[in-house]
N, C-alpha and C positions, 0 to 999 in steps of 0.2 A: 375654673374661676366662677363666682359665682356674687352677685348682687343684693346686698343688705341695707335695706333704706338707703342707698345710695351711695354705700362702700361696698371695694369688690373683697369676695373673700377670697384666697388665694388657700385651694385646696391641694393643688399637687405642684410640684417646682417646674422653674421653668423650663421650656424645653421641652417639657413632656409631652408627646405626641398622643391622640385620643381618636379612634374610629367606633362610630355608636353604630349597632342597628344592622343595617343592611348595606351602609359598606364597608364595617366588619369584616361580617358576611361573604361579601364581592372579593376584597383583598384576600381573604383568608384562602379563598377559593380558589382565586387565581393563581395566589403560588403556588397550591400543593398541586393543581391543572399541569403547571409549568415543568414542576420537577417528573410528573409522572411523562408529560411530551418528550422529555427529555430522555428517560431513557426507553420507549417506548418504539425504538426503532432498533433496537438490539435485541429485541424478540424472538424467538424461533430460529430455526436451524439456517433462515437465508438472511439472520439479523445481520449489523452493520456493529463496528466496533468502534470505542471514542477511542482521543488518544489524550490523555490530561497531564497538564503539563503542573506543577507546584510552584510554589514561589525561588525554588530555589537553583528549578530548572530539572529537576529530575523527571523522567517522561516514563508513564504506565498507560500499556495501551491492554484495552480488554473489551468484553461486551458483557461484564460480569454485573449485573443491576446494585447488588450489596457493596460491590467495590466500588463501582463509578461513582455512585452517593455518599461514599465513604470517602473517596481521594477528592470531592467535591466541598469547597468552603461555602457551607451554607449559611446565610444571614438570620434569614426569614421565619419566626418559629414555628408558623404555620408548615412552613417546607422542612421546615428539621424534622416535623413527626411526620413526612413520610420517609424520610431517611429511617427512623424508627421500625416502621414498617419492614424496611428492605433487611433491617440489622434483624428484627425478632422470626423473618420468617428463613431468613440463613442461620440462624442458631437452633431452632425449632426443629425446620426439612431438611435446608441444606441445596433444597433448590428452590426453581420458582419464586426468585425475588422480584423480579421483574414485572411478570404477572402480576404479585401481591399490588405493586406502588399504580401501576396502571389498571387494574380492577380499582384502586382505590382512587384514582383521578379522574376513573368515566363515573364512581357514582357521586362525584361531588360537582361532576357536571350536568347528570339528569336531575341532582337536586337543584341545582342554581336554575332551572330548565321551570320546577314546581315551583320556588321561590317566588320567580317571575310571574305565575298564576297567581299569587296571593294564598299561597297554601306556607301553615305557621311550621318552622322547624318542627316542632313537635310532634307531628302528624306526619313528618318525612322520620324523624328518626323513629319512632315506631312502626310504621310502614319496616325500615330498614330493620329494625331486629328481627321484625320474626318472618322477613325473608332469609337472612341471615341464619335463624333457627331451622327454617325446612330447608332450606341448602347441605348444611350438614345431614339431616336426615335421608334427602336427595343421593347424596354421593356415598352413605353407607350401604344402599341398597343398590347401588350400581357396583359397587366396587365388590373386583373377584376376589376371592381367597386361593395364596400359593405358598406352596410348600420353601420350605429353607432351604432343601437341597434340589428344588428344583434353578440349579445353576444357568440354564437358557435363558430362564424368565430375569433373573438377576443383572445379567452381561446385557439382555434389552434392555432394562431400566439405566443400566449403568451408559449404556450406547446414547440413549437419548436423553439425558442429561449432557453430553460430550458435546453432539452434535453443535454445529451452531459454532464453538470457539475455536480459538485459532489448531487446537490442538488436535481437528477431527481427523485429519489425514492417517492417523493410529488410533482410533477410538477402537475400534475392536480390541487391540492389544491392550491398547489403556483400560478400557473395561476388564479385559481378562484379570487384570494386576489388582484392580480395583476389588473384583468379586473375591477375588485369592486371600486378599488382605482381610476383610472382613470378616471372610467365614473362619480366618487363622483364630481371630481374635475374640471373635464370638464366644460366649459362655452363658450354661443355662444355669436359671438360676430362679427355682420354685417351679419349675412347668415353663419358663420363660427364657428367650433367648435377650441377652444385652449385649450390646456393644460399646464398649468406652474406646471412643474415638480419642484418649490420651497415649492409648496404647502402638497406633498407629504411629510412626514416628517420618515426615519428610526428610530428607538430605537434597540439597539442589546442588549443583555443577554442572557449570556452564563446559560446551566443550562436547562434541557427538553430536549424535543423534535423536530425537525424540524416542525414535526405536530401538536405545541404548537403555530409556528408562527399566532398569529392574526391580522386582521385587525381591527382599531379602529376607526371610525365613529365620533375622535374628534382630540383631542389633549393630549399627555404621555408629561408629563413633569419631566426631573429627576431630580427632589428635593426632598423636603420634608416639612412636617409642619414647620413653628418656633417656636412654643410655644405647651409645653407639653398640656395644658390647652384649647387647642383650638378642636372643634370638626375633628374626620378622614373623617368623609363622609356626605357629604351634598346635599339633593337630594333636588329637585328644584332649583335648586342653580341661582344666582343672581349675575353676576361677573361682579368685576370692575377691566381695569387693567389700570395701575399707571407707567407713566414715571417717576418718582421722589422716592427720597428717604424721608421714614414715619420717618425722624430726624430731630434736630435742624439744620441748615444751618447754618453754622462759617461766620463773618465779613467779609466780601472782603477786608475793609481797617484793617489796622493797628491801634488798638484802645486799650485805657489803660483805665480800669473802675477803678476807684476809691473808694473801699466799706470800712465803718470808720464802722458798727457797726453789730452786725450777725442779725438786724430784714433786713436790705437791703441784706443781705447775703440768705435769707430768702426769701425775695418778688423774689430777682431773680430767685433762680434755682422753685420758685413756679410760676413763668411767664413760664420759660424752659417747666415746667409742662402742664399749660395750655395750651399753642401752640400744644403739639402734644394731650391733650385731646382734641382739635379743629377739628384736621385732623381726629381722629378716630371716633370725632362725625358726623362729615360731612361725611366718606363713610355709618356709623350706617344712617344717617335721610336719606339716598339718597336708600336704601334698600338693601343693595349690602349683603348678605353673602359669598361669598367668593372672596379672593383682589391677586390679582398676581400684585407683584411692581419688577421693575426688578434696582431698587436700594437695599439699606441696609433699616430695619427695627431696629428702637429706641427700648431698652428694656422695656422701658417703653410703649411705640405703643403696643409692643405685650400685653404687658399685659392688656391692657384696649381693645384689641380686642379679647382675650381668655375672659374678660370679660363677652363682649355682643356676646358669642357665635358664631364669625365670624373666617373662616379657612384664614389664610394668606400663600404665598409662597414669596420668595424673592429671590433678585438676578438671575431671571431670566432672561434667552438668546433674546436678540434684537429677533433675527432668530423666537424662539418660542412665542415672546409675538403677533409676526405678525401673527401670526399660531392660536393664540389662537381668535386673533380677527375676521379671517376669518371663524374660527368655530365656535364661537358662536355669532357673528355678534357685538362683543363690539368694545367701540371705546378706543383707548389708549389717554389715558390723562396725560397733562402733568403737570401739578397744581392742588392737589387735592380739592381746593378752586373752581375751573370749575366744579368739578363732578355735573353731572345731571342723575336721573332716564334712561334719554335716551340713556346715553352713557351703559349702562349695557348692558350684553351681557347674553345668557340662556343657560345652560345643564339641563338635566333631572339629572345627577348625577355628582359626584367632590370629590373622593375617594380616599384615599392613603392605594394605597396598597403594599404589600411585592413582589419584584421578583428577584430572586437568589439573596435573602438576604436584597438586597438594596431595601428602600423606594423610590417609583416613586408615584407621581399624576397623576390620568386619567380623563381625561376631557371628556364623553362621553351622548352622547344620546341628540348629538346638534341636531336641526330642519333639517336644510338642509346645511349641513358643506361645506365648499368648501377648505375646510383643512385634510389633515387624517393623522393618523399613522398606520404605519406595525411595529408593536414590534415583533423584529425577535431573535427566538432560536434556542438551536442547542447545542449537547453535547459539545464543544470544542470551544475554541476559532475558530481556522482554517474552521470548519463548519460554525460558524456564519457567518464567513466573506465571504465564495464561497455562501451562499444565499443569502450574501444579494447583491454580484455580480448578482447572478441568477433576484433576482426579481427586482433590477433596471434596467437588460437589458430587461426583461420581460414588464415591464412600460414601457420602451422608445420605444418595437415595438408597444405595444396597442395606444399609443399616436400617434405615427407615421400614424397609421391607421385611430384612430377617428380626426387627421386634414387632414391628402388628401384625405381618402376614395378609397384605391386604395391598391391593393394586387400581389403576382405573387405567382407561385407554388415554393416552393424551392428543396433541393436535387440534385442543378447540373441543376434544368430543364431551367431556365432562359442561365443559361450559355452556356447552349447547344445548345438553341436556335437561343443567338446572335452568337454562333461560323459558325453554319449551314448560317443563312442569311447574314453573316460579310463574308464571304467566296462566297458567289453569288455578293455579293456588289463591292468586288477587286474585280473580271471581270468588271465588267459595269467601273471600273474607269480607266483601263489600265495603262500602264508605269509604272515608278519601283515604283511608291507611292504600286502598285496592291501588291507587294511582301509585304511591313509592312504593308499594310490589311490585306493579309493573315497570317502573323506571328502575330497577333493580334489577330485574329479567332482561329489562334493554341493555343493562350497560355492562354484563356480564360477557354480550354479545361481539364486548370490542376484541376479547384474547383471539378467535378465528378471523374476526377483519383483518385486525392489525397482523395477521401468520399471513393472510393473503397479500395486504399489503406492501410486509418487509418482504414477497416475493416475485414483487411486481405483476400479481394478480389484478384485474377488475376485483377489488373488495364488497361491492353489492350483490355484482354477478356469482359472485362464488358465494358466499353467506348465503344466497337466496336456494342456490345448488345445494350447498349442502344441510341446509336448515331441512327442504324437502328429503333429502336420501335421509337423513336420521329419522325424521316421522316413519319413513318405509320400514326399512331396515334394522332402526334400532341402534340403543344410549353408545357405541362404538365407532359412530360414523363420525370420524371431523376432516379438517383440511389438508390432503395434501401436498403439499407444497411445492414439490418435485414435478406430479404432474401438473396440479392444478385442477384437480377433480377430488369429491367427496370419496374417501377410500376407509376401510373397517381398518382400525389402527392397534388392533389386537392383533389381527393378521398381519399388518407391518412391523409389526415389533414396538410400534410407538406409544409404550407404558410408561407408569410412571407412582410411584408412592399414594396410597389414598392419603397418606398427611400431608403432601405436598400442595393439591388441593384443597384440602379442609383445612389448613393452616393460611392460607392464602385468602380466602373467604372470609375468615375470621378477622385476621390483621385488618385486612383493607375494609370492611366494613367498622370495626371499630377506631379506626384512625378517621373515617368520612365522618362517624355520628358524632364523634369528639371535636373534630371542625365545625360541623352544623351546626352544635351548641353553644357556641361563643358567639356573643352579640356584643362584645364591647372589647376593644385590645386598648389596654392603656401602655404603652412603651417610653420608660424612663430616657432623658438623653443620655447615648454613649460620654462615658469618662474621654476628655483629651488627652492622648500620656504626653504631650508637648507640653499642656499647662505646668505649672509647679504641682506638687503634689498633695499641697494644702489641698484638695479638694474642690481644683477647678473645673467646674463642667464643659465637656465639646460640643460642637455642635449636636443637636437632636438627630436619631437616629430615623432617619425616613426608608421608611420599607417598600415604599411605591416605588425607591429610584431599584430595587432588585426586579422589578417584575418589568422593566420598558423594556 
């Protein structure tokens, strides 16, 4: 609102909530602070796990940084974009969410730190890029170069991503499963290796043991037979899978049959007949013993394929009938009147078998699958679900690896590294940009505090220990945590993706400079859905009461 020779103008409606300037700035600050404290103690392999409960009572417990922010109802938009953060660097690495949101909430606390000197956003977010720019440069020339098939180096990576969740009691085997799966599914392509993690396929069931979880070298499908009469297990098997449904197909027009006596009442539904005895004959001559149609299956289909001893599943997932053709090299057909010999597809076996109680089909003992499953167990619901957390971040750092072919030591040691030469770097660039270099090098600092910290380490005592063994020794020395002494973390096995960190650096410094820059939130009032619906306004929405 604003004053015109002594009328007010009324520029925004009421209700509308307005923070200028610098405590913008403060608010803005505080909550994305909040969200990153928040998950901030789930760090590292001696982190602590939340347990979040929903509105509707259903309980996820994990120490997963992307999940916890994601099962979290956040108000605040400042705080949504670090939930951003957590989403883009799990979709990008697949690990090191955590990391990313808390790198991103210490440097939005050594900016509020410069703010307080009277130093102008502008001269922190520029300071902030082009530490940001040598940081990348930083961790390219630390980070080793490792082979595809060097599998040790993989099952480490894959180890130290596990650690830390509830799932680690089998991390070794989880890992094994993990680096299996990915190299199955691997494909070169130009000089280059990719992985499409679509091809990876999860199954959960509750029921066992975590050390039950296997890997399948095809394709689980959760169905079942449809016809009691039809064989469970068929080894050599010969599949055809089937876009269409094995039923009569109804008239697209509108049409009135006229039938005066019951032999035409007769000839018809024995036409009905014939047509699907057509379809069952045509997959019977083409050799197929076992039919995945991911339409409906005619009672009568079924029975003339329990007949001639053929296993059928139906209503099968778009999602898995692509899975299945990747695995056993069939072609999906969309007219069963096209089937050809060629379009078949091969397993050694095609089995229904029992697991916690439910009938699933295993498609397995393809040639060379470029599909797989991880049918994952685990006493409890809540366990299923933290491994199968574990082995998809597990997957996405082996993946990470077998496409760049590029690793760094983890434990704090990469961060330690960029804080040391991010800190000789402000000298060489002078002027006040030199002070957000350095407050950038500082706050980098928090990922080995906070590892000593969640491990009930002295956090000063130990940063200052191992700040010194890295000058010695060199870019491999970080925290560890078990002892509690600076240890070479190549030699522990404690690696980890170079995108992991250089995706992490990235996110969280462009989610800091995109907070910095906002000096003004103007926040419309929330809609009341109590009012009528004409367009009653509710109360204004206040963002301070999220941060008490």
């Amino acid at each position: 609102m604003a004053q015109l020779a002594g009328q007010p103008v009324v520029i925004l409606p009421e209700g509308t909530q307005r923070y200028v300037g610098r405590d913008a700035q403060r608010l803005n600050i505080l909550a994305a602070r909040i969200i990153a404290e928040t998950v901030r103690t789930t760090l590292g392999p001696k982190g602590m796990d939340k347990m979040l409960v929903d509105s509707l009572g259903d309980i996820v417990i994990t120490n997963d940084g992307a999940t916890i922010l994601d099962e979290m109802d956040i108000q605040h938009p400042a705080a949504k974009m670090m939930v951003e953060v957590a989403k883009t660097q799990d979709k990008e690495a697949g690990d090191g969410t955590t990391t990313a949101v808390v790198i991103a909430g210490e440097l939005l606390r050594k900016a509020e730190e410069l703010l307080d000197q009277n130093i102008h956003p502008s001269i922190i977010v520029k300071g902030y890029v082009l530490a940001a720019e040598k940081a990348q440069e930083i961790l390219e020339n630390i980070a080793r170069d490792v082979n595809v098939d060097d599998v040790e180096t993989l099952k480490k990576a894959a180890v130290t991503s596990i650690t830390g969740k509830a799932a680690e009691e089998e991390r070794d085997y989880l890992a094994q499963i993990a680096v299996e799966a990915v190299k199955q599914v691997a494909e070169k392509i130009d000089g280059r290796y990719v992985v499409d993690l679509d091809n990876i396929k999860f199954e959960k069931k509750e029921g066992g043991s975590v050390k039950d979880t296997q890997l399948i070298k095809g394709v689980v499908v959760d169905k079942e037979v449809v016809h009691p009469g039809m064989p469970r297990r068929v080894e050599n098997a010969r599949i055809a899978l089937i876009n269409e449904a094995l039923e009569i197909k109804e008239t697209e027009t509108d049409a009135e049959i006229r039938i005066t006596s019951p032999e035409q009442l007769q000839a018809f539904l024995e036409q009905e007949e014939r047509m699907l005895r057509e379809m069952v004959e045509k997959i019977r001559a083409v050799g197929a013993n076992v039919v995945f149609v991911q339409k409906g299956i005619d009672d009568l289909a079924q029975h003339y394929l329990a007949k001639y001893g053929i296993m059928a599943v139906r209503r099968v997932k778009k999602s898995d009938m692509e899975k299945l053709a990747k695995a056993t090299g069939a072609k999906i057909v969309t007219n069963v009147r096209d089937l050809t010999p060629e379009d078949l597809g091969h397993a050694d076996l095609v089995e229904q078998r029992k697991v916690a109680g439910e009938n699933m089909i295993f498609v397995e003992g393809c040639k060379n699958p470029k599909a797989v499953t991880i049918l994952i167990r685990g006493g409890t619901e809540h366990v299923v679900d933290e491994v199968e957390r574990a082995l998809e971040d597990a997957v996405k750092v082996v993946k990470d690896i077998v496409e760049d072919g590029k690793i760094v030591a983890a434990g704090g040691a990469p961060e330690i590294e960029l804080a040391i030469r991010l800190d000789e770097y402000a000298k060489a660039v002078g002027g006040k940009e030199q002070l957000a270099i350095e407050a950038f090098a500082e706050a980098l600092k928090i990922i080995p505090r906070t590892l000593a910290e969640n491990a009930g380490l002295d956090p000063i005592e130990t940063l200052v220990k191992v700040i010194a063994a890295h000058k010695e020794k060199g870019p491999t020395i970080g925290v560890d945590v078990f002892e509690g002494e600076p240890a070479d973390m190549l030699e522990r096995g404690v690696i980890a993706p170079l995108r992991v960190p250089r995706q992490a650096i990235k996110s969280a410094s462009e989610a800091a400079i995109m907070i910095l820059r906002i000096d003004d939130v103007i926040a419309a009032s929330k809609l009341d859905k109590n009012k009528d619906k004409e367009g009653g306004k509710g109360e204004s929405e206040d963002f301070s009461s999220d941060l008490d």
